[in-house]
Backbone as JSON Lines, residues from 0, in Angstrom:
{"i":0,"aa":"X","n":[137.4,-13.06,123.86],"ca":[135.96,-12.99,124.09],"c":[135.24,-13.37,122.8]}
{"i":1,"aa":"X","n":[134.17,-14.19,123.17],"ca":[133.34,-14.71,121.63],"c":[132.81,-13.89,120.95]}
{"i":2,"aa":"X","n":[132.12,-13.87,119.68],"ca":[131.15,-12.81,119.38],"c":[130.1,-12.43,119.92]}
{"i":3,"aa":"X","n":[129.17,-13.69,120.67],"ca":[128.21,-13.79,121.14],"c":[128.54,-13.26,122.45]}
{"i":4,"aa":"X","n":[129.46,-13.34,123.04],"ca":[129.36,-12.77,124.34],"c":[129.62,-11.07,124.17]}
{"i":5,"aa":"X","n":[130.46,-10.7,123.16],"ca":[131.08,-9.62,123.06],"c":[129.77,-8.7,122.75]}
{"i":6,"aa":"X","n":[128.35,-9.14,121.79],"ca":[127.11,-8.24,121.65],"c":[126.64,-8.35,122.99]}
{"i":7,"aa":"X","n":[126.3,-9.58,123.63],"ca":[125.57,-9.12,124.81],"c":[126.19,-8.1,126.01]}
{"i":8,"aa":"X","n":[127.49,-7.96,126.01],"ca":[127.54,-6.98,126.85],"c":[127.4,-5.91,126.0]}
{"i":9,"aa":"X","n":[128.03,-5.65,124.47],"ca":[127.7,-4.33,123.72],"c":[126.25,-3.87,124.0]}
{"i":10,"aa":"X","n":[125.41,-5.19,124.6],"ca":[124.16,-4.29,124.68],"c":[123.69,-4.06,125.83]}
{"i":11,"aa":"X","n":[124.04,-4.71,126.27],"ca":[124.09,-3.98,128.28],"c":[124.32,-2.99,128.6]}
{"i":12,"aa":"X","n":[125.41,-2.52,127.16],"ca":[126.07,-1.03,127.74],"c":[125.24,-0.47,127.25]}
{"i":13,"aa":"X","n":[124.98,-0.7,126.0],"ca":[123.57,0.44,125.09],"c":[122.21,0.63,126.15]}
{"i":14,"aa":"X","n":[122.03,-0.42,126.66],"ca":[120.92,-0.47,127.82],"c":[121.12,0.86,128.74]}
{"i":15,"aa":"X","n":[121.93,0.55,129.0],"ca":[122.56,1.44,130.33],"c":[123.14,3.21,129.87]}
{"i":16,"aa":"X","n":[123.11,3.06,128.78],"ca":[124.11,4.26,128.23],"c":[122.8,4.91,127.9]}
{"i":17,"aa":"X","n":[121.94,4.54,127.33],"ca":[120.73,4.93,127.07],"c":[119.86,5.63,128.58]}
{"i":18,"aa":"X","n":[119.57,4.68,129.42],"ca":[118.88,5.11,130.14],"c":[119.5,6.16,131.03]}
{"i":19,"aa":"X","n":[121.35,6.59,131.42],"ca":[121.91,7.43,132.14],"c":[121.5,8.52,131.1]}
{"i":20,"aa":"X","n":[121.92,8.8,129.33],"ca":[121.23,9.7,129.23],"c":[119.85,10.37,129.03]}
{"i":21,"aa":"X","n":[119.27,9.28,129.04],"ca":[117.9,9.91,129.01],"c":[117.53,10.9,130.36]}
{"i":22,"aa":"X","n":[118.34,10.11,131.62],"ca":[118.02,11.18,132.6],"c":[118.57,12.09,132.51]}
{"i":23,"aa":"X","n":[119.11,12.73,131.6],"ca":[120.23,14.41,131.55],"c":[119.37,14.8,130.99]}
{"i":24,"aa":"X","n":[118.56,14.25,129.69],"ca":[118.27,15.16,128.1],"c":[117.27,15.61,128.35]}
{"i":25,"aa":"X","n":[116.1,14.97,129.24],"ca":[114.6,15.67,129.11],"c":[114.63,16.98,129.53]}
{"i":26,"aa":"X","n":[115.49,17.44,130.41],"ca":[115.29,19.08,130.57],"c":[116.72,19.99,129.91]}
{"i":27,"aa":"X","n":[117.12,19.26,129.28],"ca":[118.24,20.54,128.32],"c":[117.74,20.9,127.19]}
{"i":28,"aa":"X","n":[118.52,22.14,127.1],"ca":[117.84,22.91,125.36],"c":[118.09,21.74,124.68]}
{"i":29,"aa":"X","n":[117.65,21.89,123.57],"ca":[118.15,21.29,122.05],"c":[119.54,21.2,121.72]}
{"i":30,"aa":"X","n":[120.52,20.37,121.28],"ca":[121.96,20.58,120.66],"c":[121.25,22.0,119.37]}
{"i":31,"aa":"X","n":[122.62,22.18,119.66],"ca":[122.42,23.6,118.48],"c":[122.97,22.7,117.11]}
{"i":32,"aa":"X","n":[122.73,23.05,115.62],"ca":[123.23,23.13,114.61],"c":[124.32,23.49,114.4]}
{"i":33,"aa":"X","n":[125.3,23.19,113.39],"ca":[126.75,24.42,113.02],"c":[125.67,25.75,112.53]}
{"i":34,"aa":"X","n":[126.62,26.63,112.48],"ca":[125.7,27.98,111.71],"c":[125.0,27.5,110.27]}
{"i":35,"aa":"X","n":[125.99,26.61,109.72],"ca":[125.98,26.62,108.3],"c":[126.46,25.4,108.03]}
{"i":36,"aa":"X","n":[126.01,24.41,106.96],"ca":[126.63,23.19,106.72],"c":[126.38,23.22,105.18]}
{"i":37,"aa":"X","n":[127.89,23.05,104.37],"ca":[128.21,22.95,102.96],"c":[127.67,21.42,102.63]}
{"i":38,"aa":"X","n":[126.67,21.27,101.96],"ca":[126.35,19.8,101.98],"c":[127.3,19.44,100.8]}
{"i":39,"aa":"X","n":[127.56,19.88,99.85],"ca":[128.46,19.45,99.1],"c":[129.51,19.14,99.51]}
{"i":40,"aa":"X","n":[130.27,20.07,100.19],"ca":[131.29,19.6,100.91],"c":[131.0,18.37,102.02]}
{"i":41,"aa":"X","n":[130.22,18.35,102.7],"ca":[129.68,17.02,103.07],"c":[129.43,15.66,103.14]}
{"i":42,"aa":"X","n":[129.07,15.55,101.8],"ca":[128.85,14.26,100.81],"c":[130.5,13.58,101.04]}
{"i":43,"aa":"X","n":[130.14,12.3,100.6],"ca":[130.86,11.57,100.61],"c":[131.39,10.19,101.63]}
{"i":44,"aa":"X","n":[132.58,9.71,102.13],"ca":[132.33,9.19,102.37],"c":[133.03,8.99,104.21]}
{"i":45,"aa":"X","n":[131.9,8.51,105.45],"ca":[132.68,9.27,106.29],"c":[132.92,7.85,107.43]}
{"i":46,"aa":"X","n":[134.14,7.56,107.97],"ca":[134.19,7.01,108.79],"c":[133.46,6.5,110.3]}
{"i":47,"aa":"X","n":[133.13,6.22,111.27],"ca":[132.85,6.26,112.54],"c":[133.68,5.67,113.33]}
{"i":48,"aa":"X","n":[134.29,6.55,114.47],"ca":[135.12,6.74,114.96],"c":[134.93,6.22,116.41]}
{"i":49,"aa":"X","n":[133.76,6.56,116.87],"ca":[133.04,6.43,118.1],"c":[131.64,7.06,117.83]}
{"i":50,"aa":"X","n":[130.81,6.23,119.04],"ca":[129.43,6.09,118.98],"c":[128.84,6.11,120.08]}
{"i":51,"aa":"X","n":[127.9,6.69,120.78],"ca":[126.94,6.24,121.58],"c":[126.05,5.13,120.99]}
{"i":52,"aa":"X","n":[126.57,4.02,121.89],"ca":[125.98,2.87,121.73],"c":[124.06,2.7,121.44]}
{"i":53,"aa":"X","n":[123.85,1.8,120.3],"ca":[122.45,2.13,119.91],"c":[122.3,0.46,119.04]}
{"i":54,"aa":"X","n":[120.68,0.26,119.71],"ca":[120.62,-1.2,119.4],"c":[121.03,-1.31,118.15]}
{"i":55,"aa":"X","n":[120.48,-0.51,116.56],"ca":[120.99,-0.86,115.61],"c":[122.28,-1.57,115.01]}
{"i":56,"aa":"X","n":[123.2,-0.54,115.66],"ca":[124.56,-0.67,115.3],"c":[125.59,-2.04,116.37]}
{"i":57,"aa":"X","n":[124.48,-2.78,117.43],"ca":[124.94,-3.59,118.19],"c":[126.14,-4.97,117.3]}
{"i":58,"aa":"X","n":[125.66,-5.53,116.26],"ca":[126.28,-6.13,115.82],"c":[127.49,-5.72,114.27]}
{"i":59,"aa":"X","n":[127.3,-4.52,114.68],"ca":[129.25,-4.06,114.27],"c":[130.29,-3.79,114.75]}
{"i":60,"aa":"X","n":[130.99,-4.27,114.39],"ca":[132.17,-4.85,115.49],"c":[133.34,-3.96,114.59]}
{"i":61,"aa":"X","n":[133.59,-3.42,113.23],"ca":[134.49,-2.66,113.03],"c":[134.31,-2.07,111.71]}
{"i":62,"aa":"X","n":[135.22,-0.87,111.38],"ca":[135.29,-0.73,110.2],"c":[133.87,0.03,109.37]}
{"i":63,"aa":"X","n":[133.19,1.1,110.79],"ca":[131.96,1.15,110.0],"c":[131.72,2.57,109.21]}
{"i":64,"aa":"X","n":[131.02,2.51,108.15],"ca":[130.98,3.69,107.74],"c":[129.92,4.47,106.89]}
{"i":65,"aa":"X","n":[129.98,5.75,106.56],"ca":[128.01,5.93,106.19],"c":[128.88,7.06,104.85]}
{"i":66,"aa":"X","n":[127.96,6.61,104.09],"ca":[128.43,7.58,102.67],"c":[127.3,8.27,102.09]}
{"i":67,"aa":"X","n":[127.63,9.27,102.01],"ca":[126.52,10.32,101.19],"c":[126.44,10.9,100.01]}
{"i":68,"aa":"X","n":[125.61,10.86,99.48],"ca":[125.31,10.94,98.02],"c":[124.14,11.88,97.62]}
{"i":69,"aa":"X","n":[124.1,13.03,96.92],"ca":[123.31,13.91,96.39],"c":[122.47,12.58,95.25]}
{"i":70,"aa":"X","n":[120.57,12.68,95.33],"ca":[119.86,11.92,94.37],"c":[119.52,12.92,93.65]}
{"i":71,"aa":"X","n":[118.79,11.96,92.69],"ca":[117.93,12.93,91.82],"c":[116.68,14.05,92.01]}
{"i":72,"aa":"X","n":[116.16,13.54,93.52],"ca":[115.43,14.55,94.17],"c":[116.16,16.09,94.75]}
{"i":73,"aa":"X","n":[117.35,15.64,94.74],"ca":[117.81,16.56,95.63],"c":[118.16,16.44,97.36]}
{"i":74,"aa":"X","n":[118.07,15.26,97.58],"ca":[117.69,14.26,98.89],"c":[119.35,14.2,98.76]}
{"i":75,"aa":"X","n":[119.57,12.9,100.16],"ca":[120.94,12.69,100.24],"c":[120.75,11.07,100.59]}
{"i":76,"aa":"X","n":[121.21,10.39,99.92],"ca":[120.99,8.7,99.57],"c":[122.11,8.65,100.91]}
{"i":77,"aa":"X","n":[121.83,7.78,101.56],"ca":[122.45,7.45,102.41],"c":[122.92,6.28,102.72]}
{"i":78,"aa":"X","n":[124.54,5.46,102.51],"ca":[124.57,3.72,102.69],"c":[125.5,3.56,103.79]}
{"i":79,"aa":"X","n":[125.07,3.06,104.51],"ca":[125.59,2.87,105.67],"c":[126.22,1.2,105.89]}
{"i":80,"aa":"X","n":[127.76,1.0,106.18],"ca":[127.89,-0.06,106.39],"c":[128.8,-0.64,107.31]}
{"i":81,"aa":"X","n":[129.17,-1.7,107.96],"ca":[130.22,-2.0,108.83],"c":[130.66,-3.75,108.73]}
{"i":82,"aa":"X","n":[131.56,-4.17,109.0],"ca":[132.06,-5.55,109.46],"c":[131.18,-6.4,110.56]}
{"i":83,"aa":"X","n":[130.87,-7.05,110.51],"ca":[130.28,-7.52,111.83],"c":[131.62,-8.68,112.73]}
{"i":84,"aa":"X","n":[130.53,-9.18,113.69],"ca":[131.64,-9.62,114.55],"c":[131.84,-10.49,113.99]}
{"i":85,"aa":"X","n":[130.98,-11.55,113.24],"ca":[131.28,-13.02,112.28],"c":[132.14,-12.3,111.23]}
{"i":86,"aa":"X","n":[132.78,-11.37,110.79],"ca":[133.86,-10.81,109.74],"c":[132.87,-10.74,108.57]}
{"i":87,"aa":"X","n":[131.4,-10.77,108.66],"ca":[130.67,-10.12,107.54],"c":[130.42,-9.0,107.44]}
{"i":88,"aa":"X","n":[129.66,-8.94,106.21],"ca":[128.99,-7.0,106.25],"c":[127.72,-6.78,106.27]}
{"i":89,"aa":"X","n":[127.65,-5.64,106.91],"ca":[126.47,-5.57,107.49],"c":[126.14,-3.92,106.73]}
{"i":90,"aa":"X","n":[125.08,-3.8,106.0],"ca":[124.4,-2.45,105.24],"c":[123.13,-2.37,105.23]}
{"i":91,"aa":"X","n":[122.72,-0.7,104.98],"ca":[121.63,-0.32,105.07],"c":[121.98,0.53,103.73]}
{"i":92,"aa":"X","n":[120.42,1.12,103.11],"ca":[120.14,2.18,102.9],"c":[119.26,3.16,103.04]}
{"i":93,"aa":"X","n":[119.12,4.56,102.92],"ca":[118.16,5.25,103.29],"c":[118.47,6.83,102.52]}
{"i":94,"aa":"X","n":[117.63,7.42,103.35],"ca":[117.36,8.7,102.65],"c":[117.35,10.03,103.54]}
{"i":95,"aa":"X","n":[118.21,10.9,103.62],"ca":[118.53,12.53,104.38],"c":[117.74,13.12,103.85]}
{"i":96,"aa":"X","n":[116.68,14.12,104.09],"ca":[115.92,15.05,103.81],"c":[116.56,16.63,104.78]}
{"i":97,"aa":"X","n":[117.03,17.59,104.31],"ca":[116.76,18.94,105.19],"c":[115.59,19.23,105.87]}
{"i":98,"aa":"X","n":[115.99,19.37,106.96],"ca":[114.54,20.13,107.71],"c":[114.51,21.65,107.74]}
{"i":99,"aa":"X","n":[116.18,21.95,108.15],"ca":[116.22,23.49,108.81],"c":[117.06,24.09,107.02]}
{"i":100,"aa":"X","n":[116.37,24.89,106.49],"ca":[116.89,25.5,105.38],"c":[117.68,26.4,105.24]}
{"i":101,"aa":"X","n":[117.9,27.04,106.8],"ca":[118.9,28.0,107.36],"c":[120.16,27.72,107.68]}
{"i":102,"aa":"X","n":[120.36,26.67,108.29],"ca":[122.07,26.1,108.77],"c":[122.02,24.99,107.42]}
{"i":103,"aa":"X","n":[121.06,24.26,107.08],"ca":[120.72,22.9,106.58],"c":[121.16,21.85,106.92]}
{"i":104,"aa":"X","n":[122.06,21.85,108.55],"ca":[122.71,20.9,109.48],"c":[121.64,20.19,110.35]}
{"i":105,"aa":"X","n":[120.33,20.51,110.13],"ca":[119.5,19.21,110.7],"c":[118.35,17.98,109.88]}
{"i":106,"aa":"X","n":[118.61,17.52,109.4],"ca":[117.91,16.5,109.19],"c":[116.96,15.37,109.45]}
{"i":107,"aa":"X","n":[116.11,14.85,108.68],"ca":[115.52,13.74,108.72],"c":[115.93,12.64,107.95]}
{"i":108,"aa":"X","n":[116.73,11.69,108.64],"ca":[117.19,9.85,107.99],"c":[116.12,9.13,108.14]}
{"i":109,"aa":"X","n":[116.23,8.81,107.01],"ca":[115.02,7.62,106.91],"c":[115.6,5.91,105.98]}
{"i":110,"aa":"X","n":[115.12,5.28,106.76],"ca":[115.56,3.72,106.33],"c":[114.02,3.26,106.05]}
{"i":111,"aa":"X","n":[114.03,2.72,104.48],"ca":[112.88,1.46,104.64],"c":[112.65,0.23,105.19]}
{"i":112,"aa":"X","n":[111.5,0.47,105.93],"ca":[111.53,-1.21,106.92],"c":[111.91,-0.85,108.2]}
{"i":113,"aa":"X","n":[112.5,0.04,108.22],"ca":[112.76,0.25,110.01],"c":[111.8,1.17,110.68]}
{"i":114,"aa":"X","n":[111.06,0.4,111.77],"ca":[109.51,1.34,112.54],"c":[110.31,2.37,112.91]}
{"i":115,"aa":"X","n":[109.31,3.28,112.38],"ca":[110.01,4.74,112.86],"c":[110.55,5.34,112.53]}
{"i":116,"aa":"X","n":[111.4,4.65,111.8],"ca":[112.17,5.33,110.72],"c":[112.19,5.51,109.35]}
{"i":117,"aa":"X","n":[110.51,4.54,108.94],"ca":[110.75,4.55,107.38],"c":[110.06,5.38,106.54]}
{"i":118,"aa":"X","n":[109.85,6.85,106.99],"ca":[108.75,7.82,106.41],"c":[109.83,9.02,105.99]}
{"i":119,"aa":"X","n":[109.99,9.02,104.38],"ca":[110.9,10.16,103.94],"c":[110.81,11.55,104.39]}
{"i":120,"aa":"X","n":[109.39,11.5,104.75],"ca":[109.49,13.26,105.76],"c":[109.11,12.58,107.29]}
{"i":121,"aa":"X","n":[109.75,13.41,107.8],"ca":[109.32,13.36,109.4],"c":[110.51,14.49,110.4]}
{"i":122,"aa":"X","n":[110.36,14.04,111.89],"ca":[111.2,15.12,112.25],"c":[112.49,14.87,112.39]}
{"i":123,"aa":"X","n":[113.06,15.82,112.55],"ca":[114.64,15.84,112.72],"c":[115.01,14.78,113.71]}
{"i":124,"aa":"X","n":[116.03,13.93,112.93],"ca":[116.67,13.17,114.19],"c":[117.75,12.94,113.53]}
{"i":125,"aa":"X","n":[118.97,14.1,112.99],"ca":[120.0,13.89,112.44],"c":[120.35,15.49,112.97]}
{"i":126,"aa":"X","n":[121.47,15.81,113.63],"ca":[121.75,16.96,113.71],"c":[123.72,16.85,113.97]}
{"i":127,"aa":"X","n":[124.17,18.28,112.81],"ca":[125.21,18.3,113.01],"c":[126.29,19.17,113.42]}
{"i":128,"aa":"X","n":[126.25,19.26,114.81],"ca":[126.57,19.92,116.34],"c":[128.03,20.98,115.71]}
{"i":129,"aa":"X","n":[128.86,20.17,115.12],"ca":[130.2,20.34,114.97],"c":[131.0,19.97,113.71]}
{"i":130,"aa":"X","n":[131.78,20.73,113.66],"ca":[132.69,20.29,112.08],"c":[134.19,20.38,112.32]}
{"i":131,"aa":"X","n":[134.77,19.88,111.8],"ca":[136.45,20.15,111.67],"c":[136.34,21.43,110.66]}
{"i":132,"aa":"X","n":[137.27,22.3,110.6],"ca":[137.3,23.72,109.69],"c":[137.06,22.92,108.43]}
{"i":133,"aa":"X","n":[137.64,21.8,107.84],"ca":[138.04,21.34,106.84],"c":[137.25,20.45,106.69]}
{"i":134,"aa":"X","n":[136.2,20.18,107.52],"ca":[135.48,18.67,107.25],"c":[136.11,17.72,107.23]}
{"i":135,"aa":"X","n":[137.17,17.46,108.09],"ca":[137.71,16.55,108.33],"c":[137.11,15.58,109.28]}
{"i":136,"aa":"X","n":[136.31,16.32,110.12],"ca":[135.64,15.68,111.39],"c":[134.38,16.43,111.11]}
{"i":137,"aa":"X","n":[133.07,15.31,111.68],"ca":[131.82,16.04,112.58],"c":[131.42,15.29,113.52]}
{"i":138,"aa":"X","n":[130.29,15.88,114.38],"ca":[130.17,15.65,115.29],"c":[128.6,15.7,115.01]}
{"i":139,"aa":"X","n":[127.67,14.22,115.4],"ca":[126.3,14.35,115.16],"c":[125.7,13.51,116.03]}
{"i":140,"aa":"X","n":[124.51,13.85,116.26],"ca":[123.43,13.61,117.25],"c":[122.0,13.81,117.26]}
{"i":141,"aa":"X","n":[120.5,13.76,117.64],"ca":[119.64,13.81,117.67],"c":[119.13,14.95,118.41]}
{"i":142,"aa":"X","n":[117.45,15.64,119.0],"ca":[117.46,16.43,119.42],"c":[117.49,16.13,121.04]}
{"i":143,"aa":"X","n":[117.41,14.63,121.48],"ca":[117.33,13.84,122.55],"c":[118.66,13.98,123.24]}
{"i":144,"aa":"X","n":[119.46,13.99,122.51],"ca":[120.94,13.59,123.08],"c":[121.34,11.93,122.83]}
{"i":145,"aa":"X","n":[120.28,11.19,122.38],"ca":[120.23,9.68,122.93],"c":[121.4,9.25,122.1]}
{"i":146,"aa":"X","n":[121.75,9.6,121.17],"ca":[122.52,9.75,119.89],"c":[123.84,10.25,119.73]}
{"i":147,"aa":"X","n":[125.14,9.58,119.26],"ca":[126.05,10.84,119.15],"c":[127.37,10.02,118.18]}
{"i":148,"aa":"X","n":[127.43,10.7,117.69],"ca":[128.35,9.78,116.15],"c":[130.25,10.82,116.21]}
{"i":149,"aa":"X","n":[130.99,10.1,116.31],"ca":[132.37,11.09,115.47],"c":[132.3,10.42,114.86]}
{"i":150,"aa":"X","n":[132.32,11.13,113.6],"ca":[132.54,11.01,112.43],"c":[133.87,11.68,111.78]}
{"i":151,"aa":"X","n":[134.71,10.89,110.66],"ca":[136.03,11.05,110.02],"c":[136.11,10.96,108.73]}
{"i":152,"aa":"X","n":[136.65,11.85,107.94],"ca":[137.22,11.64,106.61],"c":[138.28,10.33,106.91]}
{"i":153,"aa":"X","n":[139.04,10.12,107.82],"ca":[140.62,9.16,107.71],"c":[139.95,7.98,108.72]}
{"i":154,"aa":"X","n":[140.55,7.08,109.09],"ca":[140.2,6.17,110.23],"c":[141.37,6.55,111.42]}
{"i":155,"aa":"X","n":[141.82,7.5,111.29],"ca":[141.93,8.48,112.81],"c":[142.52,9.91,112.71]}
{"i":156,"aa":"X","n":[142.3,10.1,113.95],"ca":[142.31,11.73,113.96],"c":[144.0,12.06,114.59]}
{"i":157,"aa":"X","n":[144.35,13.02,114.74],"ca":[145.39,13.65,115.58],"c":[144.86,14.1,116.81]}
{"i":158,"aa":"X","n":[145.78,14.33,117.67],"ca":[145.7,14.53,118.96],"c":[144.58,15.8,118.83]}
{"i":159,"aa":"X","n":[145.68,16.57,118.55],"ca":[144.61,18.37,118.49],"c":[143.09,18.24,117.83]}
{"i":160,"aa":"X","n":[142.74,17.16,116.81],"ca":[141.85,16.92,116.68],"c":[140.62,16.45,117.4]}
{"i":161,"aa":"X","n":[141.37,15.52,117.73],"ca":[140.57,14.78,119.28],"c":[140.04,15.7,120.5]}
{"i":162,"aa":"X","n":[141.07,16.56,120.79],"ca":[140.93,17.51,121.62],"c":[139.79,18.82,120.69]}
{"i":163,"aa":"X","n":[139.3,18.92,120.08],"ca":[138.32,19.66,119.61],"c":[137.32,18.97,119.22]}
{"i":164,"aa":"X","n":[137.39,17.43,119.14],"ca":[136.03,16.39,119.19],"c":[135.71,16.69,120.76]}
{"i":165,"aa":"X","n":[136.57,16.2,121.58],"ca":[136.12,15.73,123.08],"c":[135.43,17.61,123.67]}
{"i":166,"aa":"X","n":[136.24,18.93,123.12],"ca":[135.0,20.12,123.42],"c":[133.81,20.01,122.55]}
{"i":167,"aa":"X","n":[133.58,19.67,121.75],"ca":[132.87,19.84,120.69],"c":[131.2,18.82,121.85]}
{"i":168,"aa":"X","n":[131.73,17.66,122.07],"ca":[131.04,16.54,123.05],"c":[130.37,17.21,124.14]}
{"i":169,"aa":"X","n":[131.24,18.37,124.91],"ca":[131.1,18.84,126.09],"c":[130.2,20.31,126.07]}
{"i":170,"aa":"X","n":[130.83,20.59,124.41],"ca":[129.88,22.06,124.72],"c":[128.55,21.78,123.81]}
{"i":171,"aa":"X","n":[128.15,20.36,123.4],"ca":[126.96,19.82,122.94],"c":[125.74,19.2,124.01]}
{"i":172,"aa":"X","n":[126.69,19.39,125.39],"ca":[126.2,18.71,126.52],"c":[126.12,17.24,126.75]}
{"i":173,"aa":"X","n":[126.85,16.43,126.23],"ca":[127.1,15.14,126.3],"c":[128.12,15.1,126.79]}
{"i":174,"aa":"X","n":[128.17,13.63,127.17],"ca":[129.22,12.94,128.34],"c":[130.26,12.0,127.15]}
{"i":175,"aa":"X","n":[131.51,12.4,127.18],"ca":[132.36,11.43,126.4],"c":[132.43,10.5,126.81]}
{"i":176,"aa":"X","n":[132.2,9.91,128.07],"ca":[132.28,8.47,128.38],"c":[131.52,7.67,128.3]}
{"i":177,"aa":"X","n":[129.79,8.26,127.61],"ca":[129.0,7.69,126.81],"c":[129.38,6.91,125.41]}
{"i":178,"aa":"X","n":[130.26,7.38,124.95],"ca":[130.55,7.34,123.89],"c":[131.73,5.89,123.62]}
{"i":179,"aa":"X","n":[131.44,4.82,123.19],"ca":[132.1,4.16,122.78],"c":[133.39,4.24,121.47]}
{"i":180,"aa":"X","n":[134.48,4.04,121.33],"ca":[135.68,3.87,120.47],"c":[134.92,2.88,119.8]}
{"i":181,"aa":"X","n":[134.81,2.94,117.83],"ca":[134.88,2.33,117.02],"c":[135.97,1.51,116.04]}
{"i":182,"aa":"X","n":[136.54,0.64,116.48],"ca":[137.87,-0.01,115.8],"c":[137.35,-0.09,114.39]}
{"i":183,"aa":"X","n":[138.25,0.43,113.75],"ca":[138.71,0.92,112.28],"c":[140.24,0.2,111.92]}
{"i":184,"aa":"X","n":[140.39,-0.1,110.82],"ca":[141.69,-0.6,110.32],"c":[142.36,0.74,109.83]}
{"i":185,"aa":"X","n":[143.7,0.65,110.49],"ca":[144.2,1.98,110.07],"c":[144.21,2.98,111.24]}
{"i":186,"aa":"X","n":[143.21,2.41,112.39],"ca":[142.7,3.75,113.62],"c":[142.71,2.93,114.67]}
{"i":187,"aa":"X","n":[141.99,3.19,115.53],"ca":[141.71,2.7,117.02],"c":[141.41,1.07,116.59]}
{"i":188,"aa":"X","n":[142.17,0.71,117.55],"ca":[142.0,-0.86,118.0],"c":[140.76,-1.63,118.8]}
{"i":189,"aa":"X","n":[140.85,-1.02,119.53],"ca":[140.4,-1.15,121.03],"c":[139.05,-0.64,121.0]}
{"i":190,"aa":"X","n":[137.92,-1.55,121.56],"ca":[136.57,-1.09,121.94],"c":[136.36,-0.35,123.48]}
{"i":191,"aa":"X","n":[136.32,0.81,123.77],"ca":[136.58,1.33,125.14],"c":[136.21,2.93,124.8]}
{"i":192,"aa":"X","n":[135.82,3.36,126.24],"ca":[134.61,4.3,126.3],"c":[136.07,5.51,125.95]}
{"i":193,"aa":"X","n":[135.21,6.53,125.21],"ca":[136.11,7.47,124.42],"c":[136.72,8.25,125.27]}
{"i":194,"aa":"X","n":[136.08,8.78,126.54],"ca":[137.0,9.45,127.9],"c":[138.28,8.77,128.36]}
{"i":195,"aa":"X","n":[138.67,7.49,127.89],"ca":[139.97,6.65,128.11],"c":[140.66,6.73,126.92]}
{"i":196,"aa":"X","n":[140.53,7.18,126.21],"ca":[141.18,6.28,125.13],"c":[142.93,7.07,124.95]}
């Protein structure tokens, strides 16, 4: 399959993946926070594993990943990058602000230049549902649901791992088969909805 053909259906599905959940999210609570999130322990640098498909990320095709960094404000610098389907790279940067000072697992990301997204304060649209004991894994999303990231220290997990991503999905109220497989070198191959894999 070409590149060009391979985004336009990547975005057919985002089309579609989008609008099935939007009809779940308008009447569910909020995803909850972890109790508590060690941002130090945090930082660094974290794989993506699988994704609910989202126009941004349409033209990465592998290998993508978002690294965090304590600034001089006290903020969390954020660089986000991936392979594209032409075998280039594709990056951003931006900026994590805390919203909730209690868990400190919800956030505001902010990118310059992107509508909507480029105002260092605003509301939460970073929230992080779930953790591996070890931070090996999390699990993040928005207050919409529209959103939903695994995230990895490694470019893959173990079985038992997986199996506490895929509850982690379910008791966040999301559908794993929303969720697209991110091919990683080293991890998953295969682009295919995460309930198969």
């Amino acid at each position: 399959m070409n590149s060009r053909r391979t985004t336009r259906a990547a975005a057919a599905v985002a089309v579609s993946v989008a609008a099935f959940a939007a009809a779940g999210a308008a009447s569910a609570a909020p995803p909850q926070p972890v109790p508590s999130l060690e941002l130090d322990r945090y930082l660094g640098v974290w794989r993506q594993l699988a994704a609910v498909p989202q126009p941004f990320n349409l033209e990465c095709a592998r290998d993508t990943t978002a690294e965090y960094t304590l600034d001089a404000r006290g903020d969390i610098a954020v660089h986000n990058r991936c392979t594209t389907w032409t075998g280039g790279t594709s990056e951003i940067r931006g900026t994590a602000r805390v919203n909730d000072p209690v868990t400190r697992a919800q956030l505001h990301v902010s990118f310059p230049g992107v509508p909507s997204q480029d105002q260092l304060d605003g509301p939460t649209n970073y929230i992080v549902t779930a953790l591996g004991p070890d931070y090996s894994w999390a699990l993040v999303t928005d207050p919409s649901r529209l959103s939903g990231f695994v995230l990895s220290r490694t470019p893959a997990l173990d079985e038992n791992a997986w199996a506490a991503v895929d509850a982690a999905i379910s008791a966040n109220g999301q559908n794993s088969c929303l969720f697209l497989t991110t091919p990683a070198t080293g991890g998953q191959s295969a682009l295919q909805p995460l309930c198969t894999r």
